[in-house]
C-alpha positions in Angstrom: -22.2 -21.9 -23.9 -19.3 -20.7 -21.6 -18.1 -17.0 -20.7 -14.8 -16.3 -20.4 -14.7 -14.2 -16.7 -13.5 -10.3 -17.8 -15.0 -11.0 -21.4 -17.6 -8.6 -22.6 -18.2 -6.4 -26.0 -15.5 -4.3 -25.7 -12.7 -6.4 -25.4 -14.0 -8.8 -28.6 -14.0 -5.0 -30.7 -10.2 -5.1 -28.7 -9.2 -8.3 -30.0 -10.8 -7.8 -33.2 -8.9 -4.4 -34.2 -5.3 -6.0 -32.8 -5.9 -9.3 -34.9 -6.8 -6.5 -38.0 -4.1 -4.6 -37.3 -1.4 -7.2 -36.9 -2.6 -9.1 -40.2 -1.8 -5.8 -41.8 1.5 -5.1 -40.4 2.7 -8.6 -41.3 0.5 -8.7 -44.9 2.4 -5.2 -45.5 5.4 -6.9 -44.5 5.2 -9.9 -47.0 3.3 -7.6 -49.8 6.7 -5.4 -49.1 9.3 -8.5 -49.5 7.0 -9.9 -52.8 7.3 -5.8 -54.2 10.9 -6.1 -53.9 11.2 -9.3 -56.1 8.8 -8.2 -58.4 10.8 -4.8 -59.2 14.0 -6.3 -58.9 12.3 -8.3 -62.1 12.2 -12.4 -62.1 15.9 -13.0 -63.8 17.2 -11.0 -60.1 15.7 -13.2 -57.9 15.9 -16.3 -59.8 19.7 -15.4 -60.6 19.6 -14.8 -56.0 17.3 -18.5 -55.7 20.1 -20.3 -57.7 22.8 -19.4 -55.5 21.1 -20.4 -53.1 20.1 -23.8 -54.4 16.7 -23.4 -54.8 15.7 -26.4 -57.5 14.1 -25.0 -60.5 15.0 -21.2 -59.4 13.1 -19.7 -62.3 10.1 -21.2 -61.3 10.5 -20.5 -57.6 10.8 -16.9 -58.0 8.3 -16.3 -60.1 5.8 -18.4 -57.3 8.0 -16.7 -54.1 7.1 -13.3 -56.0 3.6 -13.9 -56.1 3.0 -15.8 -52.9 4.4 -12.7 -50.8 2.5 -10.2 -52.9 -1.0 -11.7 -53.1 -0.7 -13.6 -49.8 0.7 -10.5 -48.2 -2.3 -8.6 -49.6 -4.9 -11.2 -49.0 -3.8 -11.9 -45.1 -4.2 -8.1 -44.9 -7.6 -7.7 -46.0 -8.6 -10.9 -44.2 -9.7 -12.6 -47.6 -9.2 -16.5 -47.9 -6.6 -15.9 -44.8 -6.4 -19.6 -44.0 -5.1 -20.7 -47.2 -2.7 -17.1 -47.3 -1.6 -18.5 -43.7 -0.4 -21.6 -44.7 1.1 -20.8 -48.1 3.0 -17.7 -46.5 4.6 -20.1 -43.9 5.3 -22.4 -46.3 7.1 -19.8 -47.9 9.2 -18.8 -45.2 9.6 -22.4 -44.6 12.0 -22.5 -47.3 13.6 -19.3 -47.0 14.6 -20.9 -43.8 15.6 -23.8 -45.5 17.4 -22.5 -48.0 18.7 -19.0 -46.9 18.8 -18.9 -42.9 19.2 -22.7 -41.8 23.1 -22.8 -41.7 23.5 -18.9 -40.1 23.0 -17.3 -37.2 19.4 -16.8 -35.6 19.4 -13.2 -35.7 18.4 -10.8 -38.6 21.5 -8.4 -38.8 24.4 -11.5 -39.4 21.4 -13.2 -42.2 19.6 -15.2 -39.2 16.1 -16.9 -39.2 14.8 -15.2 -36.7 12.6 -13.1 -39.5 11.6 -15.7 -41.4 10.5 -17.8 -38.3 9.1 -15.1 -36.9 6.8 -14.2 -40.1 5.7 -17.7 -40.9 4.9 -18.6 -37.4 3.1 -15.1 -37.1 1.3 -15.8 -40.8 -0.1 -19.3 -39.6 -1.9 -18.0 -36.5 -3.2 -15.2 -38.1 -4.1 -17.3 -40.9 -5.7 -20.3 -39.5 -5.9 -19.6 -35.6 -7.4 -16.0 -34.9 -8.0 -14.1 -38.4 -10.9 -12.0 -36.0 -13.8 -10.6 -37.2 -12.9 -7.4 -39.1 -12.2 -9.0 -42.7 -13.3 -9.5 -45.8 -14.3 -13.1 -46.1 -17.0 -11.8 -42.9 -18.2 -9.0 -44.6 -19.0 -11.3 -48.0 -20.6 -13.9 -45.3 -22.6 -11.6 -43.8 -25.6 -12.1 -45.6 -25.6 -15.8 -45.9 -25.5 -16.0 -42.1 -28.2 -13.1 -41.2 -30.2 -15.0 -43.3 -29.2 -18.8 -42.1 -29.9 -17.0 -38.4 -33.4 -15.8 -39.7 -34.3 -18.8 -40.3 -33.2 -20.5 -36.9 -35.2 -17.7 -35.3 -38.1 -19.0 -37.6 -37.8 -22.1 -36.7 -37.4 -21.9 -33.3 -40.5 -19.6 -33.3 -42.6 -22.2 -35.0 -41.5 -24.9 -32.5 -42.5 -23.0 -29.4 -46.4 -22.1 -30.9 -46.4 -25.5 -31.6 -45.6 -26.7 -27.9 -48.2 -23.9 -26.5 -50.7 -25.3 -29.3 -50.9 -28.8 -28.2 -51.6 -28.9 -24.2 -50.0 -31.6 -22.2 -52.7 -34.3 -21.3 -51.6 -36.7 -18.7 -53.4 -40.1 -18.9 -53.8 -42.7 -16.3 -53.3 -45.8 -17.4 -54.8 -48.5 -15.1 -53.5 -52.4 -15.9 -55.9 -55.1 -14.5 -54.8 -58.4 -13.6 
């Protein structure tokens, strides 16, 4: 096993709380954008997806809706953030797509640069560097104090049985 040089406890806990704390400002972010769909009710943003050209716009908002709200939510929390990860920045993939691809790339003149920036940020957190503090490690927990209980076991077992059984050295003499 390799050490990073510089690493130590303290900056894992470091990384740990800025990987927490950035999958809650950009969950907040998307659970923010999926609230204002929600209570601008479905017929708003499906009337907003048509425009656009979204196919099927009354299906898309309903699933754009709840993508940004429970993904949002569950990339916060750290719970299932993989598959949050990839279905937020498939999500912003097509707000790209079909809102920002033909504008400018920044925000204030309707640019991608938000959208890119989300879904990119939504992937790594999702399927890259989640970090420790979440929920999915907290409901693992057990399964792997017990899975490492076991190893320790194991390993405890192995080495009585190697001071157990002496090493005998035999000489073996071939006559010819």
């Amino acid at each position: 096993m390799s050490r990073r040089v510089g690493r130590n406890a303290y900056t894992g806990l470091f990384n740990d709380v800025v990987l927490l704390a950035a999958r809650v400002v950009v969950g907040g972010i998307f659970v923010a954008h999926g609230w204002q769909k929600y209570d601008q009710g479905f017929a708003g943003t499906e009337q907003f997806l048509g425009g656009l050209g979204v196919p099927e716009p009354a299906i898309a908002a309903q699933v754009a809706t709840y993508v940004e709200l429970v993904g949002g939510a569950l990339l916060a929390v750290g719970l299932f953030a993989p598959i949050a990860g990839v279905l937020l920045a498939g999500q912003m993939a097509g707000a790209i797509w079909y809102a920002h691809r033909t504008t400018e790339v920044f925000v204030d003149q309707g640019g991608w640069e938000l959208p890119a920036a989300l879904g990119v940020a939504a992937l790594v957190l999702g399927l890259v560097a989640p970090g420790r503090i979440t929920v999915d490690q907290l409901l693992t927990w057990p399964f792997k104090a017990v899975a490492a209980k076991r190893r320790a076991r194991a390993a405890a077992a192995e080495a009585e049985t190697a001071e157990a059984e002496p090493y005998v050295e035999e000489k073996v003499t071939i006559k010819a």
